[in-house]
C-alpha positions in Angstrom: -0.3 -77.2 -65.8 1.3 -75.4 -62.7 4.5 -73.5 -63.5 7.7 -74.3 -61.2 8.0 -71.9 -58.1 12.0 -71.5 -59.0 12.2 -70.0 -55.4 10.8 -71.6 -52.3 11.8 -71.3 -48.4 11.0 -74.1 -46.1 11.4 -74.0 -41.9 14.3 -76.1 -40.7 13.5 -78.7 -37.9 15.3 -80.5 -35.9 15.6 -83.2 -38.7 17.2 -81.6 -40.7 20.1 -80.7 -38.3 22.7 -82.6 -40.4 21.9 -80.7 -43.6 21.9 -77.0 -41.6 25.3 -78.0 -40.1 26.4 -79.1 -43.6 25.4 -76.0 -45.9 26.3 -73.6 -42.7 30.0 -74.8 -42.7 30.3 -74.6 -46.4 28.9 -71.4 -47.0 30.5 -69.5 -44.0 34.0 -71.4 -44.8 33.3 -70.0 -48.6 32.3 -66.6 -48.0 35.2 -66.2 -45.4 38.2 -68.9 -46.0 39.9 -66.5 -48.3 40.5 -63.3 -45.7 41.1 -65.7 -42.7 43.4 -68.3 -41.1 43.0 -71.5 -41.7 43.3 -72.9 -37.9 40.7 -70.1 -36.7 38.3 -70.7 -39.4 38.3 -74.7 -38.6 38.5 -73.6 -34.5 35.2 -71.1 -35.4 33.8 -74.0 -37.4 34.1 -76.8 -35.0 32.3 -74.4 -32.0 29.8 -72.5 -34.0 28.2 -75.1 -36.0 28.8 -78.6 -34.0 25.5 -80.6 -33.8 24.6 -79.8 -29.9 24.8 -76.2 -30.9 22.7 -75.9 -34.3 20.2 -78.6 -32.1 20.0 -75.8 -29.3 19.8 -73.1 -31.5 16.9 -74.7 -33.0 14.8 -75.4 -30.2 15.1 -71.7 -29.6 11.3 -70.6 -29.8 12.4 -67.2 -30.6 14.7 -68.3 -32.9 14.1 -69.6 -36.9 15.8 -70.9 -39.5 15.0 -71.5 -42.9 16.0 -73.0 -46.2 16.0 -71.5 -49.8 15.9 -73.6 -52.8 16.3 -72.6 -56.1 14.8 -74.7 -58.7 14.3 -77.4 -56.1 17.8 -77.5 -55.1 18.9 -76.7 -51.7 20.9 -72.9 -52.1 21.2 -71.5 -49.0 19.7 -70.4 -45.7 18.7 -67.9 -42.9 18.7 -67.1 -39.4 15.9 -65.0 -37.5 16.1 -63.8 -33.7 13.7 -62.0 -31.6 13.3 -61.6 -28.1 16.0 -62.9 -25.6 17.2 -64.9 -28.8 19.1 -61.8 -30.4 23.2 -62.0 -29.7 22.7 -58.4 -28.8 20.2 -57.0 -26.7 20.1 -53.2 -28.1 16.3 -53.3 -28.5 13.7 -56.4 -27.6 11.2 -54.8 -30.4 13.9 -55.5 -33.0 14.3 -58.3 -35.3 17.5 -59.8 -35.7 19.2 -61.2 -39.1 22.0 -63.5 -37.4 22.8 -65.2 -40.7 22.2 -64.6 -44.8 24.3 -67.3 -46.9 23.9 -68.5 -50.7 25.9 -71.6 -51.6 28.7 -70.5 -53.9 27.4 -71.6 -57.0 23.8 -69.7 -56.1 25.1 -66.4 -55.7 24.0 -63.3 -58.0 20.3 -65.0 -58.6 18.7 -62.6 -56.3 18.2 -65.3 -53.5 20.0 -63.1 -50.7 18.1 -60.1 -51.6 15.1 -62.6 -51.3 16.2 -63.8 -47.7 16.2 -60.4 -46.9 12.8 -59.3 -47.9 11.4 -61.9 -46.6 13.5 -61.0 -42.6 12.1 -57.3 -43.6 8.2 -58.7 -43.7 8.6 -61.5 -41.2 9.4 -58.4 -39.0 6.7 -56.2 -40.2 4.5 -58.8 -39.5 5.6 -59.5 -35.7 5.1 -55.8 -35.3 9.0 -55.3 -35.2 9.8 -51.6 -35.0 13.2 -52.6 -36.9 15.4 -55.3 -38.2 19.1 -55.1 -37.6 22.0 -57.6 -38.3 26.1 -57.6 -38.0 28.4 -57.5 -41.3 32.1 -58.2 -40.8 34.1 -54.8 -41.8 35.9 -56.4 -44.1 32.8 -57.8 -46.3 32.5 -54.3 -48.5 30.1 -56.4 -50.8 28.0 -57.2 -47.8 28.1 -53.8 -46.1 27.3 -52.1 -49.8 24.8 -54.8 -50.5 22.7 -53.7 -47.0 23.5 -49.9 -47.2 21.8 -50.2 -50.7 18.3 -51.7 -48.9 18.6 -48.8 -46.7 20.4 -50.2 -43.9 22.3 -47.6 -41.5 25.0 -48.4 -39.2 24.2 -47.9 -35.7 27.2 -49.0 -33.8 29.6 -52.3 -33.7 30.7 -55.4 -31.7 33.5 -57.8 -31.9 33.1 -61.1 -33.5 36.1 -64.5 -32.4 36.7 -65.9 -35.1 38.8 -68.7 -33.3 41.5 -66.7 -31.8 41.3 -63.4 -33.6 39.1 -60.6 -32.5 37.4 -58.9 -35.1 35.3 -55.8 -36.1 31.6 -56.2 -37.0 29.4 -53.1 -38.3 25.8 -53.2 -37.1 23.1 -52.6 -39.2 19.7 -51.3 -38.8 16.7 -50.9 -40.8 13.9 -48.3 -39.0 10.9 -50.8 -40.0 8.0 -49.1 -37.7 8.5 -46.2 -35.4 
């Protein structure tokens, strides 16, 4: 008998629109509720993650999103950008990592180091000379977490959340040179 695959990744479609924009507002309202106002987060929410935006961003061909599942249960997901795709355009033979979130009760099983590794190939194997992604100042864990896989920063952008500016930290990982 075949044993379990406890970790498995499947390619979002436009089907499954409802369930991105479901586990994308609870794991971004989770990871960042605590450090934020409550009217910007709901303002960022409602704009970043309505269905006309997650449906455009998925019928992106340079963009790609994909579910994680843990023991068959849906745990989180990721965002891929190449190209014209990328929120920043500091080099079109990069790879971006727009987004990286684990469902609360997923987190510290290895799946976002996972997510990661699997960006870091997915790069390597569209002949991406690097991968690079943005990490909000504030997120030490985040910014530790990436610095430990050998991420450097390489310079910084401002991220609305709602009404308030604030300071992201770009991250880059020299893939092939």
């Amino acid at each position: 008998m075949e044993q379990e695959v406890e970790i498995r990744l499947k390619v979002v479609t436009l089907q499954d629109v409802k369930q991105l924009q479901k586990i994308s507002m609870e794991t971004f309202s989770d990871t960042f509720k605590d450090a934020n106002d409550e009217a910007n987060l709901k303002e960022y929410l409602k704009n970043a993650y309505n269905l006309e935006q997650l449906k455009s961003e998925l019928s992106d061909h340079d963009s790609n999103f994909y579910f994680v599942y843990y023991k068959k249960e849906l745990a989180g997901y990721l965002k891929l950008n190449i190209s014209n795709a990328q929120t920043e355009k500091h080099d079109i033979n990069a790879l971006e990592i727009e987004r990286i979130y684990i469902k609360p009760n997923f987190k510290r099983l290895g799946l976002g180091k996972y997510l990661l590794n699997y960006a870091i190939e997915k790069a390597k194997e569209l002949q991406k000379t690097s991968a690079w992604l943005g990490v909000w100042e504030e997120n030490i864990n985040a910014l530790n977490f990436y610095k430990k896989k050998n991420f450097v920063c390489f310079s910084e952008h401002v991220f609305e959340l709602g009404g308030e500016k604030q300071r992201d930290i770009l991250m880059k990982l020299i893939i092939n040179e």
